[in-house]
Every structure is written in structure tokens, then in C-alpha cells.
C-alpha positions in Angstrom: 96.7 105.2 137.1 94.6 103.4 134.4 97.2 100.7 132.6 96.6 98.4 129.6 99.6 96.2 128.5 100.2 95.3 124.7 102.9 94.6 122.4 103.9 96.2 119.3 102.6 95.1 116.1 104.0 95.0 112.6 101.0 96.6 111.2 101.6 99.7 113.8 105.6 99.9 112.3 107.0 102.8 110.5 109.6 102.0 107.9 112.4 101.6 110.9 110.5 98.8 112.2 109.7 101.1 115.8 106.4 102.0 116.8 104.8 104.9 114.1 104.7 108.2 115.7 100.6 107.7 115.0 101.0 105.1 116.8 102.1 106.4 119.5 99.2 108.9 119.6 97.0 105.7 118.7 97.7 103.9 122.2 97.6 107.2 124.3 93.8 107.3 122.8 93.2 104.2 123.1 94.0 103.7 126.8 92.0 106.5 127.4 89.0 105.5 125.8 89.2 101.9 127.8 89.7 103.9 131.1 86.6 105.3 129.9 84.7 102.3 129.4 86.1 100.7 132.3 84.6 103.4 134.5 81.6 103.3 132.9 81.9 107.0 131.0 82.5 105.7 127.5 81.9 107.6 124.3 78.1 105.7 124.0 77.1 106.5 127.5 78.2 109.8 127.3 76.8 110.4 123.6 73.5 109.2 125.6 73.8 112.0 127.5 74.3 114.4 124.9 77.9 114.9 125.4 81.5 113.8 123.8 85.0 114.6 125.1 86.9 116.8 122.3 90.7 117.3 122.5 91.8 120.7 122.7 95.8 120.3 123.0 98.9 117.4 123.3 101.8 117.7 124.2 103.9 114.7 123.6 107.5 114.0 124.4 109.1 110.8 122.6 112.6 109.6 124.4 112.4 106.2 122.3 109.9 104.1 119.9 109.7 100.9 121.1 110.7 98.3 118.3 108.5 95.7 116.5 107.1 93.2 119.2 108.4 95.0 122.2 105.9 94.6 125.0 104.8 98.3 126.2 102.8 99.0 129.2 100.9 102.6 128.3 99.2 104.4 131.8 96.8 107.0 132.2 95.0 109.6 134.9 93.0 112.9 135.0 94.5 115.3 137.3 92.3 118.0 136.6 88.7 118.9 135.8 87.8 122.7 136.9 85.1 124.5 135.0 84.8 123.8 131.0 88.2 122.3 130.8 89.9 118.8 132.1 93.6 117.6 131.7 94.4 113.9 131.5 98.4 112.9 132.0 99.9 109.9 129.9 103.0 107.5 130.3 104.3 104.1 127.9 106.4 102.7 129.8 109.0 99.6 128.3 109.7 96.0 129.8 111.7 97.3 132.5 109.8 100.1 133.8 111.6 102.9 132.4 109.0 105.6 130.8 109.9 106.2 127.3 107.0 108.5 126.0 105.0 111.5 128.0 102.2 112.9 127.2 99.8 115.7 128.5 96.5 116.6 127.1 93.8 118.9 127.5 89.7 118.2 126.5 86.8 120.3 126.2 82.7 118.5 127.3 80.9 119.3 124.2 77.2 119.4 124.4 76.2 117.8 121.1 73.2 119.6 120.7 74.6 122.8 121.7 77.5 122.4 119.6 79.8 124.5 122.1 81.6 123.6 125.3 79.4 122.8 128.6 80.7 123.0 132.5 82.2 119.4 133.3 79.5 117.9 135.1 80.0 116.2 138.7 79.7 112.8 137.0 83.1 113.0 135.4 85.1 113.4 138.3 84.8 110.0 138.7 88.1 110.4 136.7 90.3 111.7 139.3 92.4 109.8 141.1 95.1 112.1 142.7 98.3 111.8 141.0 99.9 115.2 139.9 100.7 116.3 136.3 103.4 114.3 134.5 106.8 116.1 134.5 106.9 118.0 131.2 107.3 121.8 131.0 103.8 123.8 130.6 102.1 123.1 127.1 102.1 126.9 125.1 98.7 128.7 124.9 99.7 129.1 121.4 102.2 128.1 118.9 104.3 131.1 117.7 104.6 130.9 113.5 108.1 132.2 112.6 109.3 133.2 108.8 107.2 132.9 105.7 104.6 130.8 105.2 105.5 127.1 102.6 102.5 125.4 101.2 102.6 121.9 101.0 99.9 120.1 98.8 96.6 119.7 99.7 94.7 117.2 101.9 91.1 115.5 100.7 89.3 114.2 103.9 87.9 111.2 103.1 86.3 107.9 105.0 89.8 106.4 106.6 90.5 109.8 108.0 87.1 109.9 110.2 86.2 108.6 113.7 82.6 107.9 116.0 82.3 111.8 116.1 82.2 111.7 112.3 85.1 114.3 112.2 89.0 113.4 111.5 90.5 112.0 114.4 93.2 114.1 116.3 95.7 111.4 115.4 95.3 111.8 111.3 96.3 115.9 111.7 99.7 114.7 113.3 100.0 112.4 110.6 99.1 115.1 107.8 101.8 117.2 109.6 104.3 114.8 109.1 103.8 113.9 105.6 103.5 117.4 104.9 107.1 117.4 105.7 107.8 114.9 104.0 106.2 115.7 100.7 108.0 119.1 100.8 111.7 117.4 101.5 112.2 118.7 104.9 114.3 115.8 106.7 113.1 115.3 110.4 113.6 113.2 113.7 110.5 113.9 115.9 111.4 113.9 119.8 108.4 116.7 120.9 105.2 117.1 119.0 102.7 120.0 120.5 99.4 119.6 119.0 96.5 122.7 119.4 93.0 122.0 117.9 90.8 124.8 116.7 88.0 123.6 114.8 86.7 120.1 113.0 87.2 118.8 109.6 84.8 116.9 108.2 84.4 114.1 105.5 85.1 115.8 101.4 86.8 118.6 103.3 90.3 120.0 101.8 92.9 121.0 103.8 95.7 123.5 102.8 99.0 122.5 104.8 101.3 125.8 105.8 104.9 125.0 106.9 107.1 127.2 109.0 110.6 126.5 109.6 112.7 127.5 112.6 115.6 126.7 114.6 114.2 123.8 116.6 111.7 122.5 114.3 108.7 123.0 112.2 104.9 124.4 112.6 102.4 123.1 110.4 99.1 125.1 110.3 95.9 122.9 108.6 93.5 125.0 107.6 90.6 124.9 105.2 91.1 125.4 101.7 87.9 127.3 101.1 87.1 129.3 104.5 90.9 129.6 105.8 89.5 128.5 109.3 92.2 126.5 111.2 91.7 123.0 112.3 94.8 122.4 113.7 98.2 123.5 114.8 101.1 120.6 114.8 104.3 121.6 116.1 107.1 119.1 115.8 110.4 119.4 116.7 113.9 117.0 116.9 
């Protein structure tokens, strides 16, 4: 396991003074992309290549948000690369050891030039280090959309919302999600967030937030206002 030690900042607080659910998703990224450097596969090597990692799916499973200026110790690992697919395992663990956030993941190699998905080369198993899965059930194939349909308002991509691949970055969808919610009154406390990605927004894009309410939570489709082609899927549930 890949491990990078930290403490919480102010500036990475929600309004409860615990670590933002974004940033949550911020230090699960973040140690991934040092475990990358570290190895010597980061995002300008492989861009030299012709290639970038692109997340397909999360699945994320918050037990407790570490408070302002807790020390948190946050651990990755690849378990799995087999054909055009690899799955990369995630734990932050507190001061005494105890894990208090999961998280499993799923990424496509996408050949830049190509613009599709390409075989995961040889080179990148370089990330495998033998440790199994982490211990959360199986992330859905698809999240099921239940009731009718509530529009929240739209979404302007703009500069803030962008990363290196010049598209908005996986974490800013969750936080859409979420203030989608919020924007349309629904109250929520966010244990289990599920996260499928189907295509790329990119800078002066609008997105059109869709809401569905069940019994355990909500399912928040972001699609473009224009085309109707879905970006993402964010399911979050208490």
C-alpha cells in the first residue's frame, strides 16, 4: 500500500468544521496521483506517451469526517488491471489506526489521440502489489433511477471546475450533486456516495442537474443542457 500522511486543513472544512465530502474525494486523488509520481507513471510521463488514466466509477463509504486539524493517514493500491480496465482500492485511516473512509474505484487508459480506451499496457502493472479488494460490497454496473425526474438549476462550467486533462474533475460532479440537493431543499447526511462517469464536460459547458428520490437516498443524473448526453451519475445516500 501507497500511504501519504497529512492533517486536515481549515480551508478543506465544510461548515461543521470536518473534512468536506470533496475533500474527501480530494485526498483519495491526490494520493493516487503521488503513488503515481512516485513510481514514475505520473500524469506527464504518461501524457508523453499518449495516454491519461480516466475514472470510470467510485464507490465511497464515509463512517466519519475527520475534524479540523486531525492528522489522517490516507493509503492506496491497484488490485487489478485485466484488459481495458484497472481497479485501484483506497483507505483514510485516523490517529489510531482505525479506517474511517473506503473507497473503490475503477479507470479506463485513454489513448489521447485515439480518444477511446486502449488495452492497459505491461508498463502499468508496475502498480500491483497484491493486496485484495477493500471490503465493500460490489460497485453497481448501473444506478437504477426511481420516480419522476426534479430539475435542479443549471450548472455553467467554468475555469475553477477544470483539471490537467482540461475537462471538470471527477471531484466537482460530486460536488454539483450535492449542491444540487441543496439548492432544491432536500436535507441530507452522506454516508455512501456511488459515482459512474459517462462522458466529459468541458470548459462554457451547461449542465442540467436531474434528482431522483427514493427510500435510501438520492440519484443525481448531470447531463448536458443542449445534447442530453450524460456526464455523470452521483448516487448519494445517508
Amino acid at each position: 500500500m501507497y500511504t501519504i500522511e497529512s492533517r486536515v486543513r481549515y480551508s478543506e472544512c465544510d461548515e461543521t468544521g470536518k473534512l468536506s465530502l470533496v475533500g474527501v474525494m480530494n485526498y483519495l486523488q491526490d494520493c493516487s496521483t503521488f503513488h503515481s509520481e512516485d513510481i514514475g507513471r505520473g500524469f506527464k510521463q504518461l501524457a508523453s506517451e499518449g495516454y491519461a488514466w480516466v475514472l470510470a466509477t467510485w464507490q465511497i463509504q464515509v463512517d466519519r469526517l475527520p475534524q479540523f486539524g486531525e492528522k489522517i493517514f490516507v493509503g492506496t493500491w491497484s488490485y487489478q488491471m485485466k484488459g481495458l480496465q484497472a481497479s485501484r482500492s483506497f483507505i483514510i485511516n485516523d490517529e489510531s489506526g482505525t479506517t474511517i473512509v473506503k473507497a473503490d474505484s475503477t479507470w479506463y487508459l485513454m489513448n489521447i489521440k485515439e480518444g477511446k480506451a486502449a488495452r492497459v499496457p505491461e508498463s502499468e502493472s508496475v502498480y500491483i502489489t497484491g493486496e485484495p479488494r477493500v471490503d465493500l460490497p460490489p460497485t453497481p454496473r448501473k444506478i437504477a433511477l426511481e420516480g419522476t425526474a426534479v430539475d435542479g438549476p443549471a450548472i455553467f462550467v467554468s475555469q475553477q471546475h477544470l483539471d490537467t486533462n482540461k475537462h471538470v474533475n471527477n471531484a466537482q460532479y460530486v460536488l454539483m450533486a450535492v449542491d444540487t440537493l441543496v439548492a432544491l431543499g432536500y436535507s441530507h447526511k452522506l454516508r455512501r456516495i456511488v459515482v459512474q462517469y459517462r462522458s466529459q464536460a468541458h470548459l462554457g459547458d451547461t449542465i442540467a442537474p436531474e434528482v431522483y428520490t427514493d427510500e435510501t437516498g438520492f440519484s443525481v443524473v448531470l447531463k448536458d443542457a443542449e445534447s442530453s448526453t450524460v456526464f455523470a451519475t452521483v448516487r448519494l445516500e445517508g
